[in-house]
C-alpha positions in Angstrom: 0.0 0.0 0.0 1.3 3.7 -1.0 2.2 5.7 2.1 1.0 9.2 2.2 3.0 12.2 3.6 0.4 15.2 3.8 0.7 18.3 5.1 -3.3 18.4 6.0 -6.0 15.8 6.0 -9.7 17.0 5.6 -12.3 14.3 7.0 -15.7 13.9 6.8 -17.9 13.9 10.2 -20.6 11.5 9.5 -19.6 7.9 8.3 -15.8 8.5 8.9 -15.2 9.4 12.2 -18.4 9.0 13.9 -20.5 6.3 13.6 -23.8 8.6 13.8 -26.1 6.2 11.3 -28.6 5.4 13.4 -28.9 9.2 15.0 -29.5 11.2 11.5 -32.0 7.7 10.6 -34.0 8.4 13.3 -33.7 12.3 13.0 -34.6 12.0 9.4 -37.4 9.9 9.7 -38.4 11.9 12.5 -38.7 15.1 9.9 -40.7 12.2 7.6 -43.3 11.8 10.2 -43.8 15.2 10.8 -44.6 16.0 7.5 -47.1 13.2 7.7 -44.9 10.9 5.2 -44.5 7.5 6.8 -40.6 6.6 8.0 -37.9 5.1 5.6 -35.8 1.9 6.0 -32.1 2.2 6.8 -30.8 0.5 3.3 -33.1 3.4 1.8 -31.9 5.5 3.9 -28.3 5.0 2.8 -29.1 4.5 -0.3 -31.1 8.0 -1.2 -29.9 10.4 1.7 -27.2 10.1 3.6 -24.2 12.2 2.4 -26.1 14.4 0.0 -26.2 18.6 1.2 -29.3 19.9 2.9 -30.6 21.0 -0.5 -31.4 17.1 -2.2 -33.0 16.2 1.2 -35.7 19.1 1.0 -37.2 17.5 -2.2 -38.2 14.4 0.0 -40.3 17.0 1.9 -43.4 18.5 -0.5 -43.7 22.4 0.5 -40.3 22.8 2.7 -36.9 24.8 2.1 -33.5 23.8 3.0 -33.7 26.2 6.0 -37.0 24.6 7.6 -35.6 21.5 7.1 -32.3 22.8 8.7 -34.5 23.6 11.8 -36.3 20.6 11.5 -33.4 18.8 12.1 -31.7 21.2 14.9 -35.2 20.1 16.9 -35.1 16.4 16.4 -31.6 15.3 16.4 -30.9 15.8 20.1 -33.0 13.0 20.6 -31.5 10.9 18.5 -27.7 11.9 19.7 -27.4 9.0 22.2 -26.7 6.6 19.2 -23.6 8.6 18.2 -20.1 6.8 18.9 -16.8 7.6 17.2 -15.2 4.8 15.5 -13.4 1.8 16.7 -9.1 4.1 16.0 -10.9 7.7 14.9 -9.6 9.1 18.1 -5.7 7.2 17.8 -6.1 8.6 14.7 -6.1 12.4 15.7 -3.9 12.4 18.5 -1.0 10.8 16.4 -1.7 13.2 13.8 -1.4 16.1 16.2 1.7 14.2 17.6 3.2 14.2 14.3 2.3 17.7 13.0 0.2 17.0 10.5 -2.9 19.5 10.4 -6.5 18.1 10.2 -10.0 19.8 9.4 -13.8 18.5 9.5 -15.5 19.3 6.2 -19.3 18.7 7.1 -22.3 19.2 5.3 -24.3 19.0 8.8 -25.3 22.1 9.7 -22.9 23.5 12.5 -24.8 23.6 15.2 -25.5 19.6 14.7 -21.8 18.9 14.4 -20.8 20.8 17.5 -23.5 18.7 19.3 -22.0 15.5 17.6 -18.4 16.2 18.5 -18.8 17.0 22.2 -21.5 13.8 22.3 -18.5 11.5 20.7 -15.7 13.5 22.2 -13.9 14.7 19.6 -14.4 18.1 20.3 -11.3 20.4 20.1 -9.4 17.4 18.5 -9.4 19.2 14.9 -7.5 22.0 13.8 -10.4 23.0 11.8 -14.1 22.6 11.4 -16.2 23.5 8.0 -19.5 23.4 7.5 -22.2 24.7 5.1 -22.8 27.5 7.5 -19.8 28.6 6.7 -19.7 29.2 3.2 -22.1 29.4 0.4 -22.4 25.9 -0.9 -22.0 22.9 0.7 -20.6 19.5 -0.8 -19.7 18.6 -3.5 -18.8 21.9 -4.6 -15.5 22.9 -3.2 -15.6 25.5 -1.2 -15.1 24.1 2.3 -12.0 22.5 1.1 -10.6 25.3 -0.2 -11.5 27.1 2.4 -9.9 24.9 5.5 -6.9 24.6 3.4 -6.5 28.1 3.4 -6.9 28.2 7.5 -4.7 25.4 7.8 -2.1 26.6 5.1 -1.8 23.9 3.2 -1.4 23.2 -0.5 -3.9 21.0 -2.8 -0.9 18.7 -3.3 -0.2 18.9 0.3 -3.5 17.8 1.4 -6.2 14.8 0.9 -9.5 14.1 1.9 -11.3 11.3 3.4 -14.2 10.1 3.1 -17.5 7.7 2.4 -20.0 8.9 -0.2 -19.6 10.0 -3.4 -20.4 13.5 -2.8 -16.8 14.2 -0.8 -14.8 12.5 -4.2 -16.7 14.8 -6.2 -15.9 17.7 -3.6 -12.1 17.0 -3.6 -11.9 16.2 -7.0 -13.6 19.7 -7.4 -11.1 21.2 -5.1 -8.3 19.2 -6.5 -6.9 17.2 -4.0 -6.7 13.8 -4.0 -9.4 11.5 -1.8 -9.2 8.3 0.4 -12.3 6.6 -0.3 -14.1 4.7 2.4 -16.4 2.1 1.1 -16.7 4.2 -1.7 -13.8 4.6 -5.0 -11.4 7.4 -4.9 -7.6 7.6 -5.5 -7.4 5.1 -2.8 -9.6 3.2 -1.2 -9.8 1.3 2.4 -13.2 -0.2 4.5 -12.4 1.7 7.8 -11.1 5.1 9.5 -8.8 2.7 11.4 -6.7 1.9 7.9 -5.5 5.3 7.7 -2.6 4.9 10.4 -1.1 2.4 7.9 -1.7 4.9 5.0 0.3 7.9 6.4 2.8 5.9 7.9 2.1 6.5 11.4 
């Protein structure tokens, strides 16, 4: 396997380092009911929503916005928080990378609020350099934007930094922003099944 010697590494939240499936399922279903649409399986869950920015969820949702359903799930998620767990090396992960001096950033399409609540719940808060999320600029994933923008923060080149992650909207974002992805479960310049891979990856 190809070792990697980046300056920066931009994760995703959901699916990468926390294990927060079950919690945006529920939340999500949560917004179904309350439209009066009846609740989804998790396979369709997966397979249709998860991943995608705020704007592709409002169309399963006749009548809303991406802001109401922003709300919608500010209201509903804390209930669902409890099934949030970081994965099985996530937290290894960071510390060596802050051992070694490599920079790190979140780059999130949950709205920031939500991934505040998610770090502190899986405790990873404060263990990133940097957090992005679509509060922050004016597009969320795929298009570029918070890449380019926590590279910037972190000072770090697009050939000095990679991104990992699990759907296909963050390959499309980094290959948008021109860095080169780690997919999880998903194809991009390199691929591995889990977060805790990625110590082997950079060498660590």
């Amino acid at each position: 396997m190809t070792t990697l010697k980046p300056r920066a590494v931009l994760f995703d939240l959901d699916g990468v380092l926390l294990d927060s499936i079950d919690a945006w399922h529920g939340t999500f279903n949560d917004v179904l009911e309350h439209y009066g649409k009846k609740r989804i399986s998790k396979k369709t869950f997966l397979d249709d929503v998860l991943g995608k920015p705020i704007e592709e969820d409002s169309k399963h949702f006749p009548g809303s916005t991406p802001e109401g359903i922003r709300k919608l799930y500010i209201r509903f998620f804390p209930k669902n928080a409890c099934n949030i767990k970081p994965y099985e090396g996530a937290i290894k992960l960071l510390q060596n990378l802050r051992k070694k001096g490599i920079k790190t950033a979140l780059v999130t399409n949950t709205p920031r609020k939500l991934t505040e609540s998610s770090l502190k719940a899986s405790g990873l808060a404060g263990m990133l350099d940097v957090v992005k999320t679509p509060d922050d600029v004016p597009a969320g994933k795929p298009d570029p934007a918070m890449l380019l923008s926590a590279m910037k923060e972190l000072c770090a080149g697009i050939d000095e930094s990679i991104m990992v992650g699990d759907t296909i909207v963050d390959v499309q974002a980094a290959r948008n922003a021109g860095v080169k992805v780690v997919g999880i479960g998903v194809q991009g310049d390199m691929q591995i099944k889990h977060i805790r891979e990625m110590e082997k990856l950079l060498g660590l």
